[in-house]
C-alpha positions, 0 to 999 in steps of 0.5 A: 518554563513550558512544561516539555519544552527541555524535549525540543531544546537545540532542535532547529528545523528550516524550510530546507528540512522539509524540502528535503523531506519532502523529496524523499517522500516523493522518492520512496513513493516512486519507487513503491510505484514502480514495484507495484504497477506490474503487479496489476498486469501480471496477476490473474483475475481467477485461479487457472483450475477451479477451486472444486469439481462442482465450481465448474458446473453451471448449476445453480443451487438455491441457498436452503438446499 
């Protein structure tokens, strides 16, 4: 006997499982597709305030100082 096998005793899979499975995976990844796509349109690149007083100044500042 095959150490393990009793795990797997009366389980039966067919192609009709996996079409099945297949399906759903395509469904869920739809819906997820449909959720996240306006994200990209409606999110903003750059907050609308600066972060800091100094973020909306053109200085450049070396890095020692």
């Amino acid at each position: 006997m095959i150490p393990g096998k009793w795990i797997f005793a009366g389980f039966v899979i067919g192609v009709n499982d996996g079409e099945k499975t297949t399906f759903e995976l395509m469904l869920y990844e739809l819906i997820a597709a449909v959720i996240l796509l306006p994200s990209f349109f409606l999110l903003k690149n750059s907050p609308p305030t600066a972060p800091s007083a100094f973020a909306n100044t053109d200085v450049c500042v070396p890095f020692k100082q």
